[in-house]
C-alpha positions as CSV (number, residue, x, y, z in Angstrom):
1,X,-7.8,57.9,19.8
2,X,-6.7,57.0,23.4
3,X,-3.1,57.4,24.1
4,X,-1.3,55.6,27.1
5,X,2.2,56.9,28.9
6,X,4.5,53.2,28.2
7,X,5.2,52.0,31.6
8,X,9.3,51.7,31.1
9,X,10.5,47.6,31.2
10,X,12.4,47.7,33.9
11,X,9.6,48.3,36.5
12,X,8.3,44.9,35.2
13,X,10.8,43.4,37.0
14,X,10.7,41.2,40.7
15,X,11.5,44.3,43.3
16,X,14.4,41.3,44.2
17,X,16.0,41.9,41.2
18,X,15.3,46.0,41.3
19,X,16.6,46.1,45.1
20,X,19.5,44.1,44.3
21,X,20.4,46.6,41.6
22,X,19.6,49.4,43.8
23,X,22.2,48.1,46.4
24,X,25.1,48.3,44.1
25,X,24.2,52.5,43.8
26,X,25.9,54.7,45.8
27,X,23.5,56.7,48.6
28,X,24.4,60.0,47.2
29,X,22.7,59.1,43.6
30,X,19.7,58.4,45.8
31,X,18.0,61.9,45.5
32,X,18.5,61.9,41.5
33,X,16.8,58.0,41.9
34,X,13.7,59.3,43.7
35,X,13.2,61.2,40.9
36,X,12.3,58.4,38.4
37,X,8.9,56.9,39.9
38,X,7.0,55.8,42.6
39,X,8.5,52.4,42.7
40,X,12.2,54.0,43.1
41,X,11.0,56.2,45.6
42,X,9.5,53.4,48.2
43,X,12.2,51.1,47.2
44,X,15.2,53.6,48.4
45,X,13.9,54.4,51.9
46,X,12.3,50.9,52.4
47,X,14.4,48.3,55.1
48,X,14.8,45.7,52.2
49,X,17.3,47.8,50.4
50,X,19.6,48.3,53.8
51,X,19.2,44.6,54.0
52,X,20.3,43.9,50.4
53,X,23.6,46.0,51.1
54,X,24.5,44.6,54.7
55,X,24.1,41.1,52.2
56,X,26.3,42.1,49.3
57,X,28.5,44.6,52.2
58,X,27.6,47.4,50.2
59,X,26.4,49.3,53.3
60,X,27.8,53.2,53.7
61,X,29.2,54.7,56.4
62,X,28.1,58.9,56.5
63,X,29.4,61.2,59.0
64,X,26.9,64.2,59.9
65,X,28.1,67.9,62.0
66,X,25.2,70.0,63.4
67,X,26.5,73.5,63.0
68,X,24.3,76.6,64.3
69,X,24.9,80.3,62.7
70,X,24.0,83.6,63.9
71,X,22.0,84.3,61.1
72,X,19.6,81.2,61.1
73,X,17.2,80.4,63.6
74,X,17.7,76.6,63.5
75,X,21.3,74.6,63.3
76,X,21.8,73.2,59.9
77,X,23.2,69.4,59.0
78,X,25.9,68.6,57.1
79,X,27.1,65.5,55.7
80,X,30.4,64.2,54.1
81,X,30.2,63.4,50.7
82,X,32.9,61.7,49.1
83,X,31.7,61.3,45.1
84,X,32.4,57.9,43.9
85,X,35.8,57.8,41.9
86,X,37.3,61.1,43.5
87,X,41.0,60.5,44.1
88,X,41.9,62.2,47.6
89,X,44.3,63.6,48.6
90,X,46.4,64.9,51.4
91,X,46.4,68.9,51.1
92,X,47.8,69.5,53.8
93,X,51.2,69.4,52.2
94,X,50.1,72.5,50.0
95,X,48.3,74.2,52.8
96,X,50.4,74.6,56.1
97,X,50.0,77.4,57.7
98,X,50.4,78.1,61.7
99,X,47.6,79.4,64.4
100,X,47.3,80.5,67.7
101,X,46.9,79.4,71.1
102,X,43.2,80.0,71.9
103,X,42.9,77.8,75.2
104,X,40.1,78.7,77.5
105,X,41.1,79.1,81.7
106,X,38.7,78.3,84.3
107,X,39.1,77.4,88.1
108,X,39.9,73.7,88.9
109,X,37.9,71.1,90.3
110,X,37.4,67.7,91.5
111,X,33.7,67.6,91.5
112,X,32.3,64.6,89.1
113,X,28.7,64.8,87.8
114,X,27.1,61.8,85.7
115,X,24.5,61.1,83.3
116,X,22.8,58.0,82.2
117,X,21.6,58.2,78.3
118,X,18.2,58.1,79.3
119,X,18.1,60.1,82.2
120,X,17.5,64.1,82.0
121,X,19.4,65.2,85.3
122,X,23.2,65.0,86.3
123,X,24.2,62.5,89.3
124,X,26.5,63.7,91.8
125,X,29.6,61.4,91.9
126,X,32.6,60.9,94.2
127,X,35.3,63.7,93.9
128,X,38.3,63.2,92.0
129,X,41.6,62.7,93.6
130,X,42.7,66.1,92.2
131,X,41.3,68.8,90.9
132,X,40.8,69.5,87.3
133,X,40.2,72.7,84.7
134,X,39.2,71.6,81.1
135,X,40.1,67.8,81.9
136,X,39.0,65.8,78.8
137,X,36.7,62.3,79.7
138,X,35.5,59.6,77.8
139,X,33.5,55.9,78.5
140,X,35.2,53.3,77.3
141,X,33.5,49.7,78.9
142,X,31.7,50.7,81.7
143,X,34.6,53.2,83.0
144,X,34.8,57.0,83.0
145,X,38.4,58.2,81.7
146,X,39.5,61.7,83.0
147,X,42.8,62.7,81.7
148,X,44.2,66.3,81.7
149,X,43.5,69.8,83.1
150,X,45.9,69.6,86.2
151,X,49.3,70.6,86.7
152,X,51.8,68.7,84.4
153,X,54.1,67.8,86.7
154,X,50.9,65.7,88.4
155,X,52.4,62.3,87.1
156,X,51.1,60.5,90.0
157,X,46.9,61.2,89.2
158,X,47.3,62.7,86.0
159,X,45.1,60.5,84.4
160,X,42.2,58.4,86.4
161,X,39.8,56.7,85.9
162,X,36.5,56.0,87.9
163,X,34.4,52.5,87.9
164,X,30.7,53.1,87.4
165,X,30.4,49.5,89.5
166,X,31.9,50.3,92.4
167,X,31.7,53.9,92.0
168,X,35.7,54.3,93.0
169,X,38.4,56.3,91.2
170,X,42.2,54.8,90.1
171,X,45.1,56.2,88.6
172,X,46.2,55.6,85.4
173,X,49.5,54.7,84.9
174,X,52.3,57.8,84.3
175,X,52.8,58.2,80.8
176,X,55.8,59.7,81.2
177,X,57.0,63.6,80.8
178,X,57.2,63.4,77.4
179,X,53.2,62.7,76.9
180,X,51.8,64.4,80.1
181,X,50.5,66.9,79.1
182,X,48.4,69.7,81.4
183,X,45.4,70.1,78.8
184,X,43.8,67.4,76.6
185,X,41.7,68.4,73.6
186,X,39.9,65.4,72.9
187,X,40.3,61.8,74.0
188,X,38.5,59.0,71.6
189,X,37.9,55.3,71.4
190,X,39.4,53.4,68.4
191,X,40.4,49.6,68.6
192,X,39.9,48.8,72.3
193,X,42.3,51.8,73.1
194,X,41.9,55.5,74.0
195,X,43.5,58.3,70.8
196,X,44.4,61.1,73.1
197,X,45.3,64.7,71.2
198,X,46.6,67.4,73.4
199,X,47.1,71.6,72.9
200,X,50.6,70.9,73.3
201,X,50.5,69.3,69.8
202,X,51.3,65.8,70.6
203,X,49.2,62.4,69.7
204,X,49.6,59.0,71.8
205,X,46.9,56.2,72.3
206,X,46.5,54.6,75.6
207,X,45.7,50.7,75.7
208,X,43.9,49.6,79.3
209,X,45.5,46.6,79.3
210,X,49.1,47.5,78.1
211,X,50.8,51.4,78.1
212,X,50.9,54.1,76.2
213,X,52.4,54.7,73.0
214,X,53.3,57.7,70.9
215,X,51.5,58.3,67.9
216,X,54.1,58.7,65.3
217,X,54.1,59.6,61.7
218,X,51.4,63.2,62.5
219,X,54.1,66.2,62.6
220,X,52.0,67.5,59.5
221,X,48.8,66.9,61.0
222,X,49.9,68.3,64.5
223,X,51.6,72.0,62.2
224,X,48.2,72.4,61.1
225,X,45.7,71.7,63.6
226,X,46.9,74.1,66.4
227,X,43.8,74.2,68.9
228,X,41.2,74.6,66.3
229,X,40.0,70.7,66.7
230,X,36.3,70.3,66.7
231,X,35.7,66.6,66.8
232,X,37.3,63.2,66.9
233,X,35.3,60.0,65.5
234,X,35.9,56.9,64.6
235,X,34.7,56.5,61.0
236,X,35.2,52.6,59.0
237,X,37.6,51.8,61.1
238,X,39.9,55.0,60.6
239,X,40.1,58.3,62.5
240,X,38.1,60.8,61.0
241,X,39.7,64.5,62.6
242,X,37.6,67.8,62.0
243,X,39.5,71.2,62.8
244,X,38.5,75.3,61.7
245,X,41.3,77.6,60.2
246,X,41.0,80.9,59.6
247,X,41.3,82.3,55.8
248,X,41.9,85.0,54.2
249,X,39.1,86.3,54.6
250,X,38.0,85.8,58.0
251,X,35.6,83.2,57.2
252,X,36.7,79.7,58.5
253,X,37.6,76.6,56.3
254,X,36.1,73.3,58.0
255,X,39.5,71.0,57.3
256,X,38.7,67.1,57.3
257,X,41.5,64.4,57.9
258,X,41.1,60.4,57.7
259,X,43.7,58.7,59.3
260,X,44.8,55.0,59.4
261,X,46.6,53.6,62.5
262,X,49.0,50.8,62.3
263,X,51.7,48.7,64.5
264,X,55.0,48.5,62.3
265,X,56.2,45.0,61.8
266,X,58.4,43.9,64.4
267,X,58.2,46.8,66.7
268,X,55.7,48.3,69.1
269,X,55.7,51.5,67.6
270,X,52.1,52.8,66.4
271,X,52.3,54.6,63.3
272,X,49.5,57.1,62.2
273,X,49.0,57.6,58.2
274,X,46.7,60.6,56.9
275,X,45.2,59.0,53.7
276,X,43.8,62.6,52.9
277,X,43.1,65.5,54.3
278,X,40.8,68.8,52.5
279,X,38.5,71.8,53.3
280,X,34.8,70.3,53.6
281,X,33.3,73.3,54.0
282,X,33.7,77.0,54.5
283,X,31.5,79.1,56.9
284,X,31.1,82.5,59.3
285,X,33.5,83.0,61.8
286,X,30.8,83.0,64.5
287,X,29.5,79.2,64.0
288,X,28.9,77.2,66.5
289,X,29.6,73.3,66.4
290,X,26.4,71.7,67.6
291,X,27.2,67.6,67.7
292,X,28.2,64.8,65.7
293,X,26.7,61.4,64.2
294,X,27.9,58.7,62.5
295,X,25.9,56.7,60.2
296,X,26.2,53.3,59.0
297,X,23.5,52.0,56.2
C-alpha cells in the first residue's frame, strides 16, 4: 500500500497571503523559517517579502562590525541582535569603571588627499590652512569637515571645512574654549548636523547653518567611554556608540550604547538620552575593528 508525506495546509495558500504573514516575523526567526520547506526558503530571501515590510513598515534596521583576530585567517561579521520582547537596559549604571589615556602622536600636517567611491587612487588636494595630527573628517553635502588635531588654543582654524566645488577651504566658526578641543575621536552625521566626541570626554553637535551646541545629559556615557570608541553610526534615527573595555580578564567586552537626541522645550539646549547601553560581545585583546554597515530591510 502506497503511502504519501501530507503536504501541510498552509502551503496551499496564495504566496500573498504566506508573504504577508512572513512580514509580520521578525528577521532573526528567519534561519529557524528556512528550515520548514522549500516554499519558506525562496519566500524569505525573495524581493517580495522586503516589499511586503516597506508596505506594512515592518522593515529592520541591522547594524554589522567586521572584526579580524589573530588567530583566524579571515575577519569575521557580527550583527546586533536585539530578541523581540527583551527589555533593555542602561548598564552602565552598574558597570562604571575608569580607563586610560591611550592617544596615538604623530607629526602634523596640512596635506589633504581625496577619494571618490568609485575610484581606487587618492587625489592630491589643496593644503589645509594649518596643520593637523589625528584631525577627525567627515562628508556631509558635498563638503569635507576637518576638525581637530591642532593646537587648542587654534580657535581661529580649528575647524575647516573644504568645498569639493570649488576646491577651497573655510573656517568654521570658533566653538568656543569650552568645546575646542585639540583631538577629535569621531565626528558623525545625524539630523542635518555634525555629533562631534572628543578624548577630552566632551560631546557637542555642530549645525552648518546655526552653532554649536553642547551635548548635555552624557556625564555617564563620557565616565565610561574613555578613548576606547570604535565607531559612531546613525542607527533608526538614534546614535548607536560602540566602545572596548578591558575585563578582568584581559579579554575586551564590546560595550553598545543607543542614544536619543532631543531639543528641550523652550530652550536651545540639546539633550542626549542613553535608552540602553550592554556588552555585545566579548573577544581577544588583540582584535582588530575592520568596518561598519548598516542595514535596513
Amino acid at each position: 500500500m502506497n503511502s504519501e508525506v501530507e503536504r501541510p495546509s498552509f502551503l496551499s495558500l496564495p504566496d500573498e497571503i504566506i508573504l504577508s504573514c512572513l512580514a509580520r516575523i521578525s528577521r532573526s526567526y528567519y534561519p529557524k523559517l528556512s528550515l520548514v520547506c522549500k516554499t519558506f526558503r525562496t519566500l524569505l530571501i525573495s524581493n517580495e517579502l522586503t516589499v511586503a515590510q516597506l508596505h506594512i513598515k515592518t522593515h529592520e534596521i541591522f547594524f554589522h562590525v567586521c572584526l579580524k583576530f589573530p588567530d583566524k585567517p579571515n575577519p569575521s561579521m557580527f550583527t546586533l541582535w536585539i530578541k523581540p520582547g527583551q527589555i533593555l537596559t542602561n548598564q552602565l549604571e552598574k558597570n562604571e569603571r575608569s580607563t586610560g589615556d591611550t592617544r596615538q602622536r604623530n607629526d602634523p600636517s596640512s596635506n589633504m588627499f581625496v577619494r571618490n567611491k568609485g575610484d581606487i587612487f587618492l587625489c592630491k588636494a589643496p593644503n589645509m590652512t594649518v596643520a593637523r595630527a589625528k584631525a577627525s573628517a567627515v562628508v556631509f553635502n558635498g563638503k569635507i569637515y576637518v576638525m581637530g588635531g591642532c593646537m587648542a588654543d587654534e580657535s581661529v582654524n580649528w575647524g575647516e571645512v573644504f568645498d569639493i566645488k570649488t576646491q577651497t577651504w573655510e573656517a568654521l566658526p570658533d566653538p568656543g574654549p569650552e568645546f575646542r578641543f585639540s583631538s577629535i575621536r569621531k565626528i558623525d552625521v545625524f539630523q542635518e548636523k555634525l555629533y562631534v566626541r572628543s578624548n577630552e570626554k566632551k560631546d557637542s553637535v555642530y549645525d552648518p547653518k546655526e552653532e554649536w551646541r553642547v551635548v548635555k545629559g552624557l556625564d555617564m556615557l563620557n565616565r565610561n567611554l574613555g578613548c576606547g570608541t570604535i565607531e559612531i553610526v546613525h542607527y533608526g534615527g538614534k546614535l548607536l556608540i560602540l566602545w572596548d573595555k578591558v575585563d578582568l580578564s584581559q579579554d575586551k567586552d564590546i560595550w553598545c550604547a543607543v542614544i536619543a537626541l532631543e531639543k528641550r522645550h523652550g530652550s536651545d539646549e540639546v539633550w542626549g538620552n542613553i535608552e540602553w547601553a550592554d556588552i555585545v560581545l566579548t573577544v581577544p585583546s588583540s582584535y582588530v575593528f575592520v568596518n561598519s554597515l548598516e542595514t535596513g530591510f
